[in-house]
N, C-alpha and C positions, 0 to 999 in steps of 0.2 A: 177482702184480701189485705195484707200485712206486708209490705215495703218498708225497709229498713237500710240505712246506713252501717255497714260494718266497722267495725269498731279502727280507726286512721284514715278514714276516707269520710270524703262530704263532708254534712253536715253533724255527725257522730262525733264524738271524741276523740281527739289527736294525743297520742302519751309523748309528746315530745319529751318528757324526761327520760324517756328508756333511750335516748340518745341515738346518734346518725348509724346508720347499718354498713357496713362492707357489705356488697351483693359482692364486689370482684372477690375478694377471700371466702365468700361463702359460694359460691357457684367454681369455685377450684376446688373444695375440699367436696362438695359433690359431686364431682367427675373423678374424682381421686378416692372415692368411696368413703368418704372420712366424715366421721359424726358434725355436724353444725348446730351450733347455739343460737337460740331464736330469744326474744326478747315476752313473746308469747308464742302460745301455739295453735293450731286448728282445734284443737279441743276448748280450749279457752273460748277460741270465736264461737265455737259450737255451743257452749254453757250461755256463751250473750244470746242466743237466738231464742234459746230455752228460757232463760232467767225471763227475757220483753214478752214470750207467750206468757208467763206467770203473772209479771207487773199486768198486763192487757184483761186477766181472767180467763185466759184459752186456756181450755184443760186440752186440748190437743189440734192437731193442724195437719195436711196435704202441706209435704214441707219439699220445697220448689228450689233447688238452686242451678248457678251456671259457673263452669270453669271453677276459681277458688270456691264459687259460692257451691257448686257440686259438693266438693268435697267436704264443706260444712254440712252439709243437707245428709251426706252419706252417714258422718259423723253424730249426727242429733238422731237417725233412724235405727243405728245400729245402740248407740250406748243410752239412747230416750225413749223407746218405746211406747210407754206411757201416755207422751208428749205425740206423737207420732202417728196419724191415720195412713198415710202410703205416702211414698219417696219418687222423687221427680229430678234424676242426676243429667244436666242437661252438659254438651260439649265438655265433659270434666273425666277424672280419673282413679285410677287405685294409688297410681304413685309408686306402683312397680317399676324398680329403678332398668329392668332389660324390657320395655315399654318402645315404641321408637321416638327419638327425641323431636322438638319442635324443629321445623324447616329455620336453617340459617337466618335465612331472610326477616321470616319472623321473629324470632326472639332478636334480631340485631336493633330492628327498628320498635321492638315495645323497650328493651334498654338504652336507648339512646334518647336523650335528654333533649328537652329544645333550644334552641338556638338561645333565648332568651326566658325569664321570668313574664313578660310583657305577654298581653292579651293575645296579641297577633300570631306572634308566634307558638305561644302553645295549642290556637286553633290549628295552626299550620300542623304542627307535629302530629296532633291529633288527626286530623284528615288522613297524614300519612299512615297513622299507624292503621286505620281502619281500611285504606286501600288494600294494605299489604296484608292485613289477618281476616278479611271481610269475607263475606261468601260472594263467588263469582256469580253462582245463576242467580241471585236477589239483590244486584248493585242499584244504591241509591245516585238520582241524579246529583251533578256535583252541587248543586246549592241546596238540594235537599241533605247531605250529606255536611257541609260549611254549619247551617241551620241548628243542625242537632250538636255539632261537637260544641259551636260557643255558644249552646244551653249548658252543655256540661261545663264548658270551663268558666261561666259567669255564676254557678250554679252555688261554688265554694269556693275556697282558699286553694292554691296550690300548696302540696305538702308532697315534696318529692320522697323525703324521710317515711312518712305513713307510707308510704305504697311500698317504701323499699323492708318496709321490717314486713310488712303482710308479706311480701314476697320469701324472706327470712322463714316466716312460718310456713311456707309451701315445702321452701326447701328443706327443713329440720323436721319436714314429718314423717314417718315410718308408713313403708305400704300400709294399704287399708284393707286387703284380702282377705284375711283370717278375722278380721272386724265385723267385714261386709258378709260373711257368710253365716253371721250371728241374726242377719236379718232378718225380719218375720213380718214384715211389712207388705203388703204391696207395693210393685217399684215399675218404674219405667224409665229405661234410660234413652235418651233422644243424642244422635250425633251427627254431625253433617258431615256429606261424604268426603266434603273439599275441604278439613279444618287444616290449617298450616301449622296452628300454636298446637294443638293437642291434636294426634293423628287420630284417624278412626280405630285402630288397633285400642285404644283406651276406652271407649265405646266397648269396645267388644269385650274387652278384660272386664270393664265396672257388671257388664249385664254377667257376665259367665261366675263372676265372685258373689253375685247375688241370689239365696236360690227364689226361682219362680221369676225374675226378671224378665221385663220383654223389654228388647230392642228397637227402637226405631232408627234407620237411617235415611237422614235428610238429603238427595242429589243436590249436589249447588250449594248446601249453606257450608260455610267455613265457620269462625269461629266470631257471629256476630248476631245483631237485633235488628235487622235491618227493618223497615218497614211493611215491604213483603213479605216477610216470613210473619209476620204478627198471625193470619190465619192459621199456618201450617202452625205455630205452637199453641195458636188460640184449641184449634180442632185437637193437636198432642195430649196436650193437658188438661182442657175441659174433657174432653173425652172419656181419658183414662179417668179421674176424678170422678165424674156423674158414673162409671161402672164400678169404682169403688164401696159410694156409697150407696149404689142401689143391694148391689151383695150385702152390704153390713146390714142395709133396711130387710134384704130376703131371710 
């Protein structure tokens, strides 16, 4: 398996020269239907995941992502084929702009900044935001939940810029429907029925824009990894996987 940092986040490369983002002027001219300038794009990210199989010697992969990382994964299956043994679009989307939007709630508190740059308070923020987007039927206890955010925030550097230009590129991409129906892959798409950040209505778009897609919908998960759910994606995606490549063996 192939874990990777996407290109402004973690441990990966940060392009701090492509300078600070307006999300507030690019999230108006999205609701005002109006073109937005990204600094890169989802296709770009898409080419990094392709270029690391190449540097690596994978001539091709079961290519797995979640939320933006979906939409990367949609992207490398539809324009990489080559690169591409079957697609695994998890909580993510087409990016059909009449889609239903994320619940207030949520996107309030994944755009809202912490209190402070300081340790403490980005675990704080963090905890919050996973309250608020998490999946209700698979809630981690609170210090199991404490635990894992300040792995994450001790993990790298905060780089509020990187997440804000990836978010740039969510926003400046063009549906992926007429993409996604170029597909020729085997695919599964997984969505939880409680997601707050992405509705299950995008679930149901990504599988219906894909042809031969199947569906999974998860009762309880929202839009998260909680530790519970490790089975239920262990069982999703080994699954589908090992009847992949048994077909390709028959």
């Amino acid at each position: 398996m192939i874990r990777f940092d996407n290109r402004d986040i973690g441990l990966s490369s940060h392009l701090s020269e492509l300078g600070k983002p307006d999300l507030a002027s690019a999230m108006a001219k999205a609701m005002a239907g109006e073109n937005i300038e990204a600094p890169y794009s989802l296709d770009d990210m898409a080419e990094d995941a392709v270029q690391l199989l190449r540097a690596l010697g994978v001539d091709s992969a079961h290519i797995v992502g979640a939320s933006m990382g979906g939409m990367i994964a949609q992207i490398v299956a539809a324009r990489h084929p080559d690169a591409t043994r079957s697609l695994i679009s998890i909580m993510s989307t087409t990016g059909r702009r009449d889609l239903p939007p994320a619940q207030p709630q949520a996107m309030a508190v994944l755009t809202s900044p912490p209190a402070s740059n300081g340790r403490l308070d980005r675990i704080r923020a963090g905890i919050n935001v996973w309250k608020v987007i998490g999946s209700p039927g698979f809630r981690e206890a609170d210090d199991e939940l404490e635990a894992k955010v300040a792995r994450e925030v001790d993990r790298a550097p905060y780089d509020p810029d990187g997440i804000g230009r990836q978010m740039l590129a969510i926003l400046a991409a063009p549906p992926r429907n007429d993409l996604l129906a170029t597909v020729r892959v085997p695919a599964r798409v997984i969505h939880g029925a409680d997601d707050p950040l992405i509705p299950l209505a995008a679930g149901h778009d990504t599988a219906a824009a894909i042809p031969g897609a199947e569906l999974v919908v998860v009762p309880g998960m929202g839009h998260g990894f909680e530790s519970a759910l490790v089975p239920v994606y262990l069982e999703q995606i080994g699954d589908f996987v090992a009847t992949v490549e048994q077909r390709a063996r028959g």
